[in-house]
ZAMARGU-4260 file (C-alpha; in steps of 0.2 Angstrom, whole numbers, plus 5000, padded with zeros to 4 digits):
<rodrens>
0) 4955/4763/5187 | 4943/4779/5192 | 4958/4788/5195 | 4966/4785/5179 | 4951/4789/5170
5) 4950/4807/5178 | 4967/4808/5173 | 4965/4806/5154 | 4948/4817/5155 | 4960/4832/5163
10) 4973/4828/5149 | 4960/4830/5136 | 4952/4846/5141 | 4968/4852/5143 | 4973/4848/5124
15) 4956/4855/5119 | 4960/4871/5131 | 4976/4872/5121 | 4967/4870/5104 | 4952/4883/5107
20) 4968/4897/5112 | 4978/4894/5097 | 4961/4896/5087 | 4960/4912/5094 | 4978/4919/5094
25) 4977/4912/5073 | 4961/4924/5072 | 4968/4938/5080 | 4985/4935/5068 | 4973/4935/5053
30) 4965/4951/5058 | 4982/4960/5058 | 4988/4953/5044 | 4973/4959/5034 | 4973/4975/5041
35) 4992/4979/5040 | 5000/4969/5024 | 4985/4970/5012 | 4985/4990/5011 | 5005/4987/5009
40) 5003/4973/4996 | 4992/4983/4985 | 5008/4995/4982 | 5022/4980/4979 | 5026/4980/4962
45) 5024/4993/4949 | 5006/4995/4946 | 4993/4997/4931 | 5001/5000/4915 | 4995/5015/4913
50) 5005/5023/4896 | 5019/5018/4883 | 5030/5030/4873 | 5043/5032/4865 | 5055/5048/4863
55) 5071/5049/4852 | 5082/5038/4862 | 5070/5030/4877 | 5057/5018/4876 | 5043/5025/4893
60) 5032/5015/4900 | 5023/5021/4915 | 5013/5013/4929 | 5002/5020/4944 | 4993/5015/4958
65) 4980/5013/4963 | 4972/5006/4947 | 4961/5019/4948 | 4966/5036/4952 | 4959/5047/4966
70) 4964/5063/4972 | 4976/5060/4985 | 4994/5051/4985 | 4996/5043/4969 | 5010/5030/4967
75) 5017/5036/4949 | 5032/5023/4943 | 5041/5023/4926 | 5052/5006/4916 | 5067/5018/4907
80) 5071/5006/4893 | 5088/5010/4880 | 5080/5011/4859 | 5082/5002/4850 | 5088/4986/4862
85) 5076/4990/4877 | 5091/4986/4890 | 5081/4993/4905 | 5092/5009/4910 | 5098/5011/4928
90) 5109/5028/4924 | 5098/5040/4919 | 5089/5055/4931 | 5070/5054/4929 | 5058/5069/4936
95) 5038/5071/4935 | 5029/5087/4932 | 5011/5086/4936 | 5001/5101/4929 | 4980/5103/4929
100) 4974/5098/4911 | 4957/5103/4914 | 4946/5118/4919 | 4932/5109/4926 | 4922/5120/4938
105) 4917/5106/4952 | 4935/5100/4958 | 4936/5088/4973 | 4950/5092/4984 | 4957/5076/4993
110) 4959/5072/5012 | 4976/5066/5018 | 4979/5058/5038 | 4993/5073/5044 | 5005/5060/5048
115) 5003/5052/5029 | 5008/5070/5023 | 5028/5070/5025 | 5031/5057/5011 | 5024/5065/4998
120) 5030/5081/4989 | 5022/5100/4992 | 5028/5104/4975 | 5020/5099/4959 | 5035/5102/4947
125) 5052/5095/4947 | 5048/5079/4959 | 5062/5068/4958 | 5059/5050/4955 | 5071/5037/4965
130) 5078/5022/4959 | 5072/5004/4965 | 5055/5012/4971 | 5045/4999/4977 | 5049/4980/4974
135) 5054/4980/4958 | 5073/4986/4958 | 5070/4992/4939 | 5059/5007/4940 | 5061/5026/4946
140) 5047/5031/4954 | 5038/5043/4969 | 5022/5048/4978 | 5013/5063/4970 | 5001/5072/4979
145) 4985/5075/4966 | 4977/5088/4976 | 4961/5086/4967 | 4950/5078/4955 | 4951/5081/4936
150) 4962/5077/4921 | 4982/5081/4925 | 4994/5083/4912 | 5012/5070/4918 | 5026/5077/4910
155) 5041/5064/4913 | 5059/5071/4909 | 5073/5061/4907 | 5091/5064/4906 | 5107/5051/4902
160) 5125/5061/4904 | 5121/5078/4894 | 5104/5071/4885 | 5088/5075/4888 | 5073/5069/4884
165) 5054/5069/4890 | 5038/5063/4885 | 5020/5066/4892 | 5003/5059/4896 | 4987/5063/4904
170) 4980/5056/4920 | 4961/5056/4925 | 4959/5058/4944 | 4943/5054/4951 | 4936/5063/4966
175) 4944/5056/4981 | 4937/5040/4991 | 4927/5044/5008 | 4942/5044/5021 | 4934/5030/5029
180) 4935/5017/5014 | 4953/5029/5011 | 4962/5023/5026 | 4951/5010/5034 | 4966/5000/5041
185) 4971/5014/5052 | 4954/5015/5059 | 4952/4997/5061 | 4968/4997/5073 | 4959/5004/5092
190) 4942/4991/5087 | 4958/4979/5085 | 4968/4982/5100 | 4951/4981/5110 | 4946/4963/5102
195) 4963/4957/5106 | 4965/4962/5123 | 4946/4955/5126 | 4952/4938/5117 | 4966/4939/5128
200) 4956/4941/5145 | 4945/4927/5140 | 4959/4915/5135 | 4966/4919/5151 | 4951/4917/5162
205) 4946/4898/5153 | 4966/4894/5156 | 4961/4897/5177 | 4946/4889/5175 | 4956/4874/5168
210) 4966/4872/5179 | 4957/4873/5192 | 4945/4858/5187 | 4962/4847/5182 | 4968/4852/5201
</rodrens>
């Protein structure tokens, strides 16, 4: 009977072993998740409505993201819609112009991570905007580099076979967001990769101690 008792106390602290490292590996899971699919999330779908208009033959409707806009790489999407049906269109060649509206003499240039740089656009004029940007397979769309703070003038062309049309509208840009609130899921990730590999030293350690009491 003793020895059968000893028994099933091993088999339990084994089970709770088990459970405390599963806690753990579900914590560490969370940590990257939050760090890695929450910045990615925020960009999913089209953004904040941001303008409508119409032009002769299109009906416009622009997004952006973030909701509000920093000087830095801005997420600029548009919905192309057919007047006077508004059949999404799918067939037309959509370009930005982005232009300083304002003279302002304090202007807040933004702070981009080299790596980040490639894919944006160095120009400010003619930026083409792709089809099925982001999830939604409906918009044209691209990243725009605002290099600094102020009021921009968005000039959005769109041509359809030999017509072409465009409309515009004006973007406030707030001076840009402290790069450690800007990017702090790339900073995060050595702090991460630290507490993961002290969680997994630890898990390690109790699973010898565990064994050795259950031998």
């Amino acid at each position: 009977m003793g020895y059968l008792s000893t028994d099933g106390h091993a088999g339990n602290h084994k089970r709770a072993v088990s459970s405390r490292l599963w806690l753990l590996d579900a914590r560490c899971g969370l940590l990257f998740w939050l760090a890695f699919i929450l910045p990615v999330s925020s960009r999913a779908d089209g953004g904040t409505i941001r303008f409508q208009g119409d032009t002769k033959s299109f009906h416009v409707t622009v997004f952006t993201a973030p909701p509000v806009l920093t000087a830095g790489t801005v997420d600029i999407t548009v919905l192309v819609q057919g007047r006077p049906k508004l059949e999404p269109l799918l067939d037309t060649t959509v370009t930005f112009d982005l232009n300083a509206a304002s003279s302002a003499t304090t202007r807040t240039a933004a702070w981009t991570p080299p790596a980040c740089v490639s894919g944006t656009h160095s120009s400010l004029t003619a930026i083409p905007a792709k089809l099925y940007h982001g999830e939604d397979r409906l918009l044209y769309g691209a990243y725009l580099p605002v290099p600094y703070s102020g009021v921009w003038d968005l000039r959005i062309t769109i041509q359809r076979a030999s017509q072409a049309e465009y409309i515009s509208t004006v973007l406030p840009v707030n001076p840009p967001t402290p790069p450690a609130l800007a990017y702090w899921h790339l900073f995060i990730l050595p702090p991460l990769g630290i507490l993961g590999f002290v969680l997994n030293r630890s898990a390690k350690e109790r699973r010898k101690k565990g064994g050795s009491k259950s031998g």
